[in-house]
N, C-alpha and C positions, 0 to 999 in steps of 0.2 A: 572590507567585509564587515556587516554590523556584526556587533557582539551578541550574539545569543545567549539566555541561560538555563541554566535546568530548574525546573521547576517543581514541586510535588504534586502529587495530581491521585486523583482518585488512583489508586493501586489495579492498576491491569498489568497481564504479565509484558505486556511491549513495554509501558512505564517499565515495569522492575528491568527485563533485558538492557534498557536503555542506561538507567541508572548501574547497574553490576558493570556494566562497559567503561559506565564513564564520561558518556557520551555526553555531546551538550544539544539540548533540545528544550524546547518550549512548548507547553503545552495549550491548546485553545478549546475551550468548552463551550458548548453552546444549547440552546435548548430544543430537541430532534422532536419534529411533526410528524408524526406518523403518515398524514396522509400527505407529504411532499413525494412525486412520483422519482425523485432523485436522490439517493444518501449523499452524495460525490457535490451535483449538481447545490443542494441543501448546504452541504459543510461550507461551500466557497461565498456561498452568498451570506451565510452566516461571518463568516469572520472577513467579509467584506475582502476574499484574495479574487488575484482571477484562477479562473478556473483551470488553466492551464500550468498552475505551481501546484495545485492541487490534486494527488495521485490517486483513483482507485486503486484496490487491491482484488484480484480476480484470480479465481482458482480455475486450473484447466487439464486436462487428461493429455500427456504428449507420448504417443507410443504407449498405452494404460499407463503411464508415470503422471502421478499429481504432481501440476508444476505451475508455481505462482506467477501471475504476471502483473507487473505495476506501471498504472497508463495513466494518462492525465482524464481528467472528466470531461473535459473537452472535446475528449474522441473517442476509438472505440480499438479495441482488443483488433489486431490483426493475426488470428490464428494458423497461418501457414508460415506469417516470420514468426512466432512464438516457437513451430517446429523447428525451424533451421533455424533459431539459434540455442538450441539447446542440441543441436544435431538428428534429431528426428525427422519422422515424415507427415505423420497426422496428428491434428490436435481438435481438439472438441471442449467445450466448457464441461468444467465437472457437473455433478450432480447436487444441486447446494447443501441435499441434506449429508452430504460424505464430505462436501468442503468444510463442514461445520464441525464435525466431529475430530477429523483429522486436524485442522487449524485450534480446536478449541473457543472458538470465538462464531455469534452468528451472525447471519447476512446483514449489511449494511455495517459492522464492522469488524470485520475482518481486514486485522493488521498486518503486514507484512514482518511485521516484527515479535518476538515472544512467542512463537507460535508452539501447539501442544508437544505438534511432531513438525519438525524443520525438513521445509519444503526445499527443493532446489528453484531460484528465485531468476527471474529476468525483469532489467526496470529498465522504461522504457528510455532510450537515447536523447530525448528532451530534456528528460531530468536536467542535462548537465549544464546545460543553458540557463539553469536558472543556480541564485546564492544561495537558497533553500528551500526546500520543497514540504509541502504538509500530509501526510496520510494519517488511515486511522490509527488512533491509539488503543484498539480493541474493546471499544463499548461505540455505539451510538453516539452522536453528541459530545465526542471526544475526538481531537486531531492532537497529534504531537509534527511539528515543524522541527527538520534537522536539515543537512547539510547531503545532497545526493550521494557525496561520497562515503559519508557516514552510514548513510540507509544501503546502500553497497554492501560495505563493509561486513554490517551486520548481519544482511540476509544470506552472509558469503554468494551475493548474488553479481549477475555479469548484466550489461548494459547492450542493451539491440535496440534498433528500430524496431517497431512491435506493436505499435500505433498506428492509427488513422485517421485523419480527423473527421 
């Protein structure tokens, strides 16, 4: 396993979670194009990963419960495994302007981590495949790279298929 290390980074609350944890993570910054039609798709090409270590963070209503989901950018939210694995029945994307407020962070980066109000979390079963995975660090233009079990951990989140490519 390479050595990762923590780094300091512009102060977002996912940074701060990350650091109070302990945790070891890296951070990558880049400079965000407004008119790129992909935040996800934009982050991987910027720090030159593929796209498939690289996690969106997507909020979604499972049974009315706000319930996060982290998919690789490479595919797409499968929202019927998003219910059954959190034990529900139906699920629908939230509404971005409620994702926003409730996470504290706004669209294109919303972090799975630090969040205002802590979501219950499902990330998606590829993760595990990989040494370390990237999602946002709660700004635009900001990823932190951690260790899937790490990004687990933190979200006290559980691991599904959840994905499609």
């Amino acid at each position: 396993m390479a050595k990762r290390t923590k780094q300091a980074a512009a102060g977002t609350p996912a940074i701060a979670a990350l650091t109070a944890a302990g945790a070891v993570f890296t951070t990558h910054a880049y400079e965000h194009d407004p008119a790129h039609p992909s935040y996800g798709e934009e982050a991987a090409q910027a720090m030159g990963v593929s796209p498939e270590r690289v996690f969106k963070t997507l909020v979604a209503e499972v049974d009315g419960v706000l319930t996060v989901a982290v998919v690789p950018v490479s595919g797409s939210l499968d929202l019927k495994a998003l219910a059954a694995a959190v034990g529900g029945k139906r699920a629908a994307m939230a509404d971005p302007a409620l994702a926003e407020r409730t996470t504290g962070y706004v669209r294109g980066g919303i972090s799975p981590l630090g969040q205002r109000k802590r979501l219950r979390t499902v990330v998606d079963a590829s993760a595990a495949g990989h040494e370390t995975v990237c999602v946002s660090a709660g700004r635009r233009g900001l990823e932190v790279e951690l260790s899937p079990a790490v990004l687990t951990a933190l979200t006290s989140g559980v691991t599904a298929p959840i994905a499609r490519p």
